[in-house]
C-alpha positions as CSV (number, residue, x, y, z in Angstrom):
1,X,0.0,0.0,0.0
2,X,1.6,3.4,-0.9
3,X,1.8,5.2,2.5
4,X,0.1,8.7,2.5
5,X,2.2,11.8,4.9
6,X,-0.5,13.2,7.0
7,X,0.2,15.5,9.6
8,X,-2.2,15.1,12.8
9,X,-1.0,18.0,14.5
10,X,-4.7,19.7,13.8
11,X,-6.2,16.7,15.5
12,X,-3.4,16.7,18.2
13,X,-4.5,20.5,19.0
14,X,-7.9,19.6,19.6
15,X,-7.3,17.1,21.9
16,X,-4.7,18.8,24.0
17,X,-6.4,21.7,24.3
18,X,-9.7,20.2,25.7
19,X,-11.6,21.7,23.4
20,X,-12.9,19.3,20.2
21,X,-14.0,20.4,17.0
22,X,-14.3,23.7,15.5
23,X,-17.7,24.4,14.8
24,X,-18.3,24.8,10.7
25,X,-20.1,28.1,9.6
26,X,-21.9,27.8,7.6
27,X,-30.5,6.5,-7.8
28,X,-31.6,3.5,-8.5
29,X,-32.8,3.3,-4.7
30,X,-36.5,3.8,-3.5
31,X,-37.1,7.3,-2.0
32,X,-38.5,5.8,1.3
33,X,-34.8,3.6,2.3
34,X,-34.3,4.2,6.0
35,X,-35.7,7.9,6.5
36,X,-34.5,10.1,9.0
37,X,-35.1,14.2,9.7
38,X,-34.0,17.3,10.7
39,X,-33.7,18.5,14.5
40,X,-33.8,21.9,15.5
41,X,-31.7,24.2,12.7
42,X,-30.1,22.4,9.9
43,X,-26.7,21.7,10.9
44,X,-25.9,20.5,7.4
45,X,-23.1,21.8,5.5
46,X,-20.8,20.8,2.3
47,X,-17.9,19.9,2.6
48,X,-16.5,22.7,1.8
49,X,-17.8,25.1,4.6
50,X,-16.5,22.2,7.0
51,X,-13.7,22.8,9.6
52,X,-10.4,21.4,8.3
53,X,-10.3,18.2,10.5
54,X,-13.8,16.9,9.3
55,X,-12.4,17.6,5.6
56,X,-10.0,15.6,6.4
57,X,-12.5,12.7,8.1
58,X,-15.2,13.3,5.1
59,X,-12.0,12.2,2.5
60,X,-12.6,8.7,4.7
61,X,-15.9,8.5,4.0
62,X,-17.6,6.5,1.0
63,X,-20.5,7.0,-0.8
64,X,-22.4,3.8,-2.2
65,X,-23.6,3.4,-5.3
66,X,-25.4,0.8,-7.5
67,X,-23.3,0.4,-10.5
68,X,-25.9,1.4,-12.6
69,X,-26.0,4.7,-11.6
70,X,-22.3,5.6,-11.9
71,X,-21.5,4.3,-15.6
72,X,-17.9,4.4,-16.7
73,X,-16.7,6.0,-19.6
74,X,-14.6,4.1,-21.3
75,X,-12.7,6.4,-23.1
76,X,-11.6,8.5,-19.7
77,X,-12.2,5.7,-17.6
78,X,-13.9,8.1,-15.7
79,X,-17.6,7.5,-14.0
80,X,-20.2,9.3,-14.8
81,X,-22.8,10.6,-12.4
82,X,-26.4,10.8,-13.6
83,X,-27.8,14.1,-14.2
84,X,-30.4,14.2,-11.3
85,X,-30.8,17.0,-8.8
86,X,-32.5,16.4,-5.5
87,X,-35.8,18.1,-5.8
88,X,-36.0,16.3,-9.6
89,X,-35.9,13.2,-7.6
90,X,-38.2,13.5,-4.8
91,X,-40.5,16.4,-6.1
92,X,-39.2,19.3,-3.5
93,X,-41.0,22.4,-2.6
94,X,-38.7,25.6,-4.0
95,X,-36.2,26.7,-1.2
96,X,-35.3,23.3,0.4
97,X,-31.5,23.2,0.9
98,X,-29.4,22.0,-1.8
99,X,-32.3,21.2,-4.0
100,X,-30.3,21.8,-7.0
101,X,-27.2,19.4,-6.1
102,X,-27.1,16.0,-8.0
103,X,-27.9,12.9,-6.0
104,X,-27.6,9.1,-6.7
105,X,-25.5,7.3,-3.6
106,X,-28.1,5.5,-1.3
107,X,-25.7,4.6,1.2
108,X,-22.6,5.8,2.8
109,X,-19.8,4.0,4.8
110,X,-16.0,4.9,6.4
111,X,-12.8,3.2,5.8
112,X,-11.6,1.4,8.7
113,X,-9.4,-0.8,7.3
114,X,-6.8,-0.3,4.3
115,X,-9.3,-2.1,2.3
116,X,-12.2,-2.5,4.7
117,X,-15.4,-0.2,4.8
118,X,-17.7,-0.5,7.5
119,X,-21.5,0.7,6.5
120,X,-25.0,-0.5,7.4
121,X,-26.0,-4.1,7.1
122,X,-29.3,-2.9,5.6
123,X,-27.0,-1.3,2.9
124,X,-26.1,-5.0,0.9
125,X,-28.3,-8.0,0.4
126,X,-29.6,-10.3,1.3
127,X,-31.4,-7.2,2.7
128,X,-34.1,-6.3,0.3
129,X,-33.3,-2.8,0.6
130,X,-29.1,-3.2,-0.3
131,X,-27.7,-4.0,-3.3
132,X,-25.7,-7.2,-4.2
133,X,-21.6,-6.7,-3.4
134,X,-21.1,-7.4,-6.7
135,X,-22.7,-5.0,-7.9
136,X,-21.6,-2.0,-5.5
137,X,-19.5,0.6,-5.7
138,X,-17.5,2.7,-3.1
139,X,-16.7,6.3,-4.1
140,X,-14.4,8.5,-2.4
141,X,-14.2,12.2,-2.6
142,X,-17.6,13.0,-3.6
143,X,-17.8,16.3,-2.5
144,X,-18.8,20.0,-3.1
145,X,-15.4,21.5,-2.8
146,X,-15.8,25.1,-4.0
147,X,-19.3,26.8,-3.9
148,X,-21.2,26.1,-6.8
149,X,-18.7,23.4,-8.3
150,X,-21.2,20.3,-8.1
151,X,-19.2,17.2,-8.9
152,X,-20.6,15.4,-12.4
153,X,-17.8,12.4,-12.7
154,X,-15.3,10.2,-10.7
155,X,-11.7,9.3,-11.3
156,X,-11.4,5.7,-12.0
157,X,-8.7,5.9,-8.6
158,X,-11.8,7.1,-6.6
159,X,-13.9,4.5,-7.6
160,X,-13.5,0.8,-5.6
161,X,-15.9,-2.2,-6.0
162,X,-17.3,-4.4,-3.5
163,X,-14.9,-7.8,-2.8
164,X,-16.8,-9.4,-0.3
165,X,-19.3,-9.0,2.6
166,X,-17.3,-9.9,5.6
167,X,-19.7,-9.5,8.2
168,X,-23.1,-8.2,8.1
169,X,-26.4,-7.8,10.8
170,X,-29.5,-6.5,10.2
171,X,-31.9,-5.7,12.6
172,X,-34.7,-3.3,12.4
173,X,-35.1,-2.6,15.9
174,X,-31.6,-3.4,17.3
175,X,-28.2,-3.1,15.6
176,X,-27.3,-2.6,11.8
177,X,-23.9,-3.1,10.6
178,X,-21.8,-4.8,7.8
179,X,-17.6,-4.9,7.3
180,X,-17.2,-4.5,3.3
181,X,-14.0,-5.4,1.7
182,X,-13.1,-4.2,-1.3
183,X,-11.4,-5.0,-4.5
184,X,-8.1,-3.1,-3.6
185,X,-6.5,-1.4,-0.6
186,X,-6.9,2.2,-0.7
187,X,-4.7,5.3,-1.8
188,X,-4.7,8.4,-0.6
189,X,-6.6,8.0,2.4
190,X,-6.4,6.7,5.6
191,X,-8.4,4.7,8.2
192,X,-10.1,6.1,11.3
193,X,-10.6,5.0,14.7
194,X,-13.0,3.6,16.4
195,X,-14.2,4.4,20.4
196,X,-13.5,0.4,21.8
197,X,-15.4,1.5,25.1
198,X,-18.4,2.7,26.1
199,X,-20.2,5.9,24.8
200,X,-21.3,8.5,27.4
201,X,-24.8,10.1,27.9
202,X,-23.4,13.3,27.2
203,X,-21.0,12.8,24.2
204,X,-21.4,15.4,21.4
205,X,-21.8,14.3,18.3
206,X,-20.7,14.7,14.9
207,X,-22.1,13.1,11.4
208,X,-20.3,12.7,7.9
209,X,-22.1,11.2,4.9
210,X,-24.7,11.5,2.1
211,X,-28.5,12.5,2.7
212,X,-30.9,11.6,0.3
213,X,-27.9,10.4,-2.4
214,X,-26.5,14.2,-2.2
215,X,-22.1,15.2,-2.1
216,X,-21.0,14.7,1.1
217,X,-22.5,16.7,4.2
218,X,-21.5,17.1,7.9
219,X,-23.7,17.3,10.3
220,X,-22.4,18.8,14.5
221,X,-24.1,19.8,17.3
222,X,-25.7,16.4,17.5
223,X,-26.3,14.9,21.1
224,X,-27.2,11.3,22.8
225,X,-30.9,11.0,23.6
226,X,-30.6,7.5,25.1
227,X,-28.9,4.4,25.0
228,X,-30.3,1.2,24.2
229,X,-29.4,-2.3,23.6
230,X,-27.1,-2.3,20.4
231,X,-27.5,1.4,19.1
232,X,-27.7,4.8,21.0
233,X,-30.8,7.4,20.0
234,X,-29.0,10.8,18.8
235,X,-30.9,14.3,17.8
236,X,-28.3,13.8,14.5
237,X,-29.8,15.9,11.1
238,X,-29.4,12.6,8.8
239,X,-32.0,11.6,5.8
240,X,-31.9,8.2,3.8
241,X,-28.9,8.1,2.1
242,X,-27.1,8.8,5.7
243,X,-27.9,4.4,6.5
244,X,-24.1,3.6,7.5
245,X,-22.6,7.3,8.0
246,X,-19.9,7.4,10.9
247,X,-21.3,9.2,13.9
248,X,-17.9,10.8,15.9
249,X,-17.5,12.0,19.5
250,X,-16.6,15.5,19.2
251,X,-14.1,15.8,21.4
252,X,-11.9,12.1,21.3
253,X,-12.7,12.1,17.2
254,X,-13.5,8.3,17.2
255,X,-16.2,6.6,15.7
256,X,-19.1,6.0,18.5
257,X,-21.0,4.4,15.6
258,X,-23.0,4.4,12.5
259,X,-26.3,5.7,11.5
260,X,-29.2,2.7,11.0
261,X,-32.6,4.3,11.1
262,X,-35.1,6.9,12.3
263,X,-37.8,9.2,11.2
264,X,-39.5,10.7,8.5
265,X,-37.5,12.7,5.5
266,X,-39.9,14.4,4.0
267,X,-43.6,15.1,3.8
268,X,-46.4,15.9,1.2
269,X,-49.7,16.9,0.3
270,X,-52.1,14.7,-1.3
271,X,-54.5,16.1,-3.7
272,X,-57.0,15.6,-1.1
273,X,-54.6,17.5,0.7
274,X,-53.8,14.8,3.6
275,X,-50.2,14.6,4.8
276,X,-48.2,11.6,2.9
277,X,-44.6,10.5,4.7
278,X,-42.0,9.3,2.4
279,X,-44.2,7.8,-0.5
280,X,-42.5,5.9,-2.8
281,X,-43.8,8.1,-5.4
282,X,-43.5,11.5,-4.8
283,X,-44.8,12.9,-8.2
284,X,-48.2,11.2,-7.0
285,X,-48.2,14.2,-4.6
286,X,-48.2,18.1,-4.5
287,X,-44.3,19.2,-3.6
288,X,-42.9,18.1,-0.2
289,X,-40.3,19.4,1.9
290,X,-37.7,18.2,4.4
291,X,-39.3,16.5,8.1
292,X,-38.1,19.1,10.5
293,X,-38.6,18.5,14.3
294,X,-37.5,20.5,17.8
295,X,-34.0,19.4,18.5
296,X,-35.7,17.2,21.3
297,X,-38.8,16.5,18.8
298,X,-39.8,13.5,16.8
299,X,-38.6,9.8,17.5
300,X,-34.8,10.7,16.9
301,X,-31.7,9.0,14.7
302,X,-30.8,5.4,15.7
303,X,-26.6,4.8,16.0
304,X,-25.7,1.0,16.0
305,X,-22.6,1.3,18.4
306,X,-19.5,0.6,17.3
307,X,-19.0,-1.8,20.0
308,X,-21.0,-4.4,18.4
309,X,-18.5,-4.6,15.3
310,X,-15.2,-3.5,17.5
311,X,-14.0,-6.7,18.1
312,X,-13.6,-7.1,13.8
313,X,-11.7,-3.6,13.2
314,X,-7.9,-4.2,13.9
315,X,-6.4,-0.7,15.5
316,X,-5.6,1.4,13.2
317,X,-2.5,3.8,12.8
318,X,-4.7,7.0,13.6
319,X,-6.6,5.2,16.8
320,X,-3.0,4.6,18.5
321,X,-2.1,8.2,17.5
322,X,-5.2,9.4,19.4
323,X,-5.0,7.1,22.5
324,X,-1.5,9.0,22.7
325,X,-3.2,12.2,22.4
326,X,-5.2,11.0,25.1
327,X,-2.9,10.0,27.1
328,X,-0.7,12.6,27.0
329,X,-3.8,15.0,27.9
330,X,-5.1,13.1,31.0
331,X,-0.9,13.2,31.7
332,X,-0.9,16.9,31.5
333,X,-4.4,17.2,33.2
334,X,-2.5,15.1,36.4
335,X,0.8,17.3,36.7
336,X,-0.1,20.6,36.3
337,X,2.6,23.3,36.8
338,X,1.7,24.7,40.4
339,X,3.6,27.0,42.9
340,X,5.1,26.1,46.3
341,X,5.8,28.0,49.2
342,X,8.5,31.2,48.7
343,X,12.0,30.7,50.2
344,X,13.2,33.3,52.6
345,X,16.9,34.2,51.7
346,X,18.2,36.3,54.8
347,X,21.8,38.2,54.8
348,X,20.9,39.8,51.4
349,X,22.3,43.2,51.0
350,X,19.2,45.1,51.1
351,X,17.8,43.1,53.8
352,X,16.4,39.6,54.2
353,X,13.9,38.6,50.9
354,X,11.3,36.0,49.9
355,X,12.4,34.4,47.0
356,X,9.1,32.7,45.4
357,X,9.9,29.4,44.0
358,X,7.7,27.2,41.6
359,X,7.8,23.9,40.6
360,X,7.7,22.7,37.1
361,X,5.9,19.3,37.0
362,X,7.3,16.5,34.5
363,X,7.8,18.1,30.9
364,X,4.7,16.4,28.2
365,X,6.0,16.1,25.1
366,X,4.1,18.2,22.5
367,X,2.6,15.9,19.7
368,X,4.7,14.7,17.3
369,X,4.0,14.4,13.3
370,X,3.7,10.5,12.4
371,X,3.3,9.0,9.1
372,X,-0.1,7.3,7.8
């Protein structure tokens, strides 16, 4: 595998410093797969308007497409993304965000492995909803990069196929997870780490992936509403599309887990003019718009936790990097610098002094650059 130089010293930073992240300013799959909602404002943004250090988490991130919808070009060898804009495919109302932005992934997924993805079981068969591994692809770096720049094709070194399902759960009402390998390691990128305890009650959260099929969005200011057997209930602005997004704790950047299920994406008007929840066909209705709820409104966003599918992820390069950073903090945290009584010095020329003294706890070493 051709090693990648990536300098963690951003991610360093936000450990040491207690603080976390930097808050960001800012087809071929049935319209009703797994719908989730909004909470509260939409925390959505591309990538982008994102903070440097979920830039460089989104570039980890894949988006899943049936292979139908991505055909190559076999004179660039490039793939070719269908032109089909979100409120084209699910009949929006005008003025819902990023109605005009192309969409076609229905899943997304994270690398954890050099060639292993981890994404929702749900996402592959046998799974009614998921597609065959054979006929799956994995795309990096499908993104919005510049305003206004909407990605329309994919290098051929972007896009991976599906190898083999390595392990794979589905439950509707517990946890959802499979472990994809694919057809090559990958370049360019590099794994990320997974939380191999328990998640707190009131860990912040943090979501990369694609909603309804759209580039690549992150998602902060998410919190845990409760934790249940398998997967943790989170307030998390996700939509169909989001089924096997990483969910990160803001402030140890580890994967806590990875979006399953939850609510209700977006809602019409008959022509009787009753309310309709994701209908599989939207065009049989007057324009809908996005589900939005109160941040503590509606059923919230179901997280498997990573911990069901920890014991399958070997540590990573980047997870020992970050137990380090931890480490060193809780180090820091424990030896503080602090004063100690002053020293009286008598038979000085001008009279006897106090001379304060301090003492300087055990130097920790700042963090160090390492190579991915």
């Amino acid at each position: 595998m051709k090693r990648v130089a990536l300098t963690l010293t951003l991610l360093a930073a936000a450990l040491l410093n207690g603080g976390g992240l930097l808050r960001a300013d800012g087809n071929g799959r049935k319209a009703d797969i797994i719908p989730v909602s909004i909470y509260g404002d939409d925390d959505r943004v591309d990538y982008y308007a994102a903070d440097r250090i979920m830039q460089k988490y989104a570039q980890s991130t894949v988006a899943m497409f049936p292979e139908s919808a991505i055909p190559r070009d076999e004179a660039s060898g490039a793939y070719k993304l269908r032109n089909l804009s979100l409120k084209g495919k699910y009949n929006l109302q005008s003025g819902e965000r990023f109605a005009e932005q192309p969409v076609g992934a229905y899943c997304s997924g994270v690398l954890v492995g050099e060639d292993t993805v981890l994404t929702a079981g749900h996402c592959f068969r046998p799974d009614p909803r998921g597609g065959p591994c054979e006929k799956v692809k994995m795309v990096f770096g499908y993104a919005v990069t510049s305003a206004g720049q909407m990605p329309s094709s994919f290098p051929e070194e972007n896009v991976y196929s599906c190898k083999e399902v390595i392990a794979q759960k589905v439950d509707n009402k517990g946890a959802d997870y499979a472990l994809v390998k694919l057809d090559r390691p990958v370049t360019g990128r590099y794994p990320l780490a997974i939380n191999r305890g328990n998640i707190g009650r009131t860990t912040e959260l943090a979501v990369i992936g694609y909603p309804s099929g759209l580039p690549v969005k992150v998602a902060t200011n998410g919190s845990v509403r409760s934790i249940q057997n398998g997967y943790f209930v989170a307030d998390l602005d996700t939509f169909g599309g989001n089924s096997g997004s990483p969910v990160f704790n803001i402030k140890t950047l580890k994967i806590e887990g990875i979006l399953a299920r939850g609510g209700t994406d977006y809602t019409y008007l008959s022509v009787s003019d009753s309310v309709v929840e994701d209908p599989s066909s939207p065009y049989a209705n007057k324009p809908g718009r996005a589900q939005v709820y109160t941040q503590d409104g509606g059923r919230g966003e179901d997280v498997t936790m990573i911990r069901e599918v920890a014991s399958l992820i070997p540590q990573t390069d980047m997870e020992r990097y970050l137990d380090e950073m931890q480490r060193q903090k809780a180090q820091q945290s424990q030896n503080p610098a602090r004063p100690v009584p002053a020293i009286y010095m008598p038979g000085q020329q001008n009279g006897p002094q106090f001379q304060p003294a301090v003492y300087e706890g055990p130097a920790v070493s700042g963090p160090q650059m390492i190579e991915i």
